[in-house]
N, C-alpha and C positions, 0 to 999 in steps of 0.2 A: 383925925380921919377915922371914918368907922370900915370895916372889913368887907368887900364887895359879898354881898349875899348872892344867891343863885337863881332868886329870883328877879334881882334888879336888870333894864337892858346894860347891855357891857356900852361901856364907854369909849367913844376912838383912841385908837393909841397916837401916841403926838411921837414921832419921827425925831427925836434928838440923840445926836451923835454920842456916841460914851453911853448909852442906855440901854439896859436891857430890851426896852420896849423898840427900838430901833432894829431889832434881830428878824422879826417878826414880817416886816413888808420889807427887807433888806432879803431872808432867807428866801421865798417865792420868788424875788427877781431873779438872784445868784442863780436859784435850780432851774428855772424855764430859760433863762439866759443862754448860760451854759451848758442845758442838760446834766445836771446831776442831782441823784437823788441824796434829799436832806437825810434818810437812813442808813443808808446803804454803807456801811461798814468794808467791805472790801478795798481791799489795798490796790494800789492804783501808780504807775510810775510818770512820776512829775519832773519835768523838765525846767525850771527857772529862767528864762531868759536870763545869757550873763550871769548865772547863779550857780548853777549846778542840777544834779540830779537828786530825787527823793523817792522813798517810797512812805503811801500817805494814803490813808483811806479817802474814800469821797466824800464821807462830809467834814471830813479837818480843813481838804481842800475849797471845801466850799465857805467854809467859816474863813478861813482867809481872804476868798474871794470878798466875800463882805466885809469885813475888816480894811481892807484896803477897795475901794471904789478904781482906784487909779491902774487896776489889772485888770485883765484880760484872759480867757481862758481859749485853747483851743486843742483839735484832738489831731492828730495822726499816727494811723494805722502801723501795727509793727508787724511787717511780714514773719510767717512763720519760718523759725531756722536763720536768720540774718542776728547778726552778733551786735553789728552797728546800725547805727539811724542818721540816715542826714536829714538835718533840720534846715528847712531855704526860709528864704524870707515869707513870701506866701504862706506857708504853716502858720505864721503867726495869728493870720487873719481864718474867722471863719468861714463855710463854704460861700455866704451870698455876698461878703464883702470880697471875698478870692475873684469871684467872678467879675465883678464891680470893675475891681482894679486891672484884673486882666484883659478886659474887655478897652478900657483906656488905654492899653498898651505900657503900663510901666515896666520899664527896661530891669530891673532891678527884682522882677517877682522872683526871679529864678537862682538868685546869687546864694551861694551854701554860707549860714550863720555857724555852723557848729557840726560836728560828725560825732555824733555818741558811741559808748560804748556801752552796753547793756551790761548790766549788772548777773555775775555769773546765775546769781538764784534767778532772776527774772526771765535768763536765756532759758535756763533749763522748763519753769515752769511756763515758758510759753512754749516750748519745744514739746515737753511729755502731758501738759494739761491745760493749755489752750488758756492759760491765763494769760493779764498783763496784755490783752490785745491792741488797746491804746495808748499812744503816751502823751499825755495831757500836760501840752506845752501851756508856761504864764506868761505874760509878757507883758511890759509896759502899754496901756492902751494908745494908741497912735494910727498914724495913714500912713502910708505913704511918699505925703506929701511934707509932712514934719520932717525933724530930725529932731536927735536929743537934747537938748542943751549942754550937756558937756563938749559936743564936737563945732557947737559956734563962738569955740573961743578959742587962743591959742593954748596949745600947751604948758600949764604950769613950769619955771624952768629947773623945780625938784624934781620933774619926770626924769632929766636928763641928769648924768652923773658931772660933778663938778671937775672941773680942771683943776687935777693936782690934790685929788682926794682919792682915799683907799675906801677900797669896799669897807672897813670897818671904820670909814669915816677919818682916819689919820691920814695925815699933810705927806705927799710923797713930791722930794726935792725932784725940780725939772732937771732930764738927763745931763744937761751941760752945766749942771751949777756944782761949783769948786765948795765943798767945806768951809766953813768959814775960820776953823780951829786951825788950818795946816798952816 
């Protein structure tokens, strides 16, 4: 292969997974998508659906965004001076899907997923310097009308502890059983 000169027209990029060249019309989706800017270096407090909390600039967050297709991005507002965020279901979704749903009446828009605690630096610098004003919940992409697939099955029965085992996994005699040595 010879080295693209600057004079040649550029060639389409072909869109395969695991490829640099895939970053390209992948990165343009993620930022108009989502609204986030592909430079924008400022730290950003990320919520994980089920995951936990991070702090992340916006375009780590957006390289992930792309990395994984299967996420979701959405923003809400962190009142100034509040220590906690409740996260409901509707947060998940963005404003014209919020309304979509609302508007059908799902009973469930408003059920609380999680109650955060803000991270002492983030309290303070959204308190004395107006940082950190959104928190840029992930979440698995979905409706509504799904559920997950973990919850359409039963229970694993390693969820639940065995009869007749200790927390460190050793065999505890049922209360009425006589030694067998006496």
């Amino acid at each position: 292969m010879h080295p693209p000169d600057s004079t040649s027209p550029t060639e389409p990029t072909i869109n395969m997974p695991g490829t640099e060249y895939s970053q390209t019309s992948n990165a343009s989706s993620a930022s108009s998508k989502y609204d986030l800017d592909d430079n924008d270096e400022r730290t950003v407090l990320v919520y994980k659906y089920r995951g936990g909390l991070k702090i992340q600039s916006q375009s780590d967050l957006r390289k992930s965004l792309e990395k994984d297709l299967r996420l979701r991005c959405s923003r809400k507002p962190i009142p100034r001076g509040n220590s906690r965020i409740e996260v409901k279901q509707e947060d998940l979704y963005n404003e014209p899907e919020r309304s979509i749903y609302n508007q059908q009446g799902y009973p469930n828009m408003k059920n609380s997923l999680a109650s955060i605690g803000l991270p002492s630096p983030v309290y303070w610098k959204r308190l004395l310097f107006n940082q950190f004003q959104d928190l840029y919940i992930v979440s698995p992409e979905s409706s509504p009308n799904s559920s997950p697939e973990s919850s359409q099955h039963v229970s694993p029965s390693n969820t639940f502890p065995r009869e007749g085992a200790g927390e460190d996994g050793a065999k505890i005699a049922p209360p009425h059983a006589v030694p067998a040595d006496t």
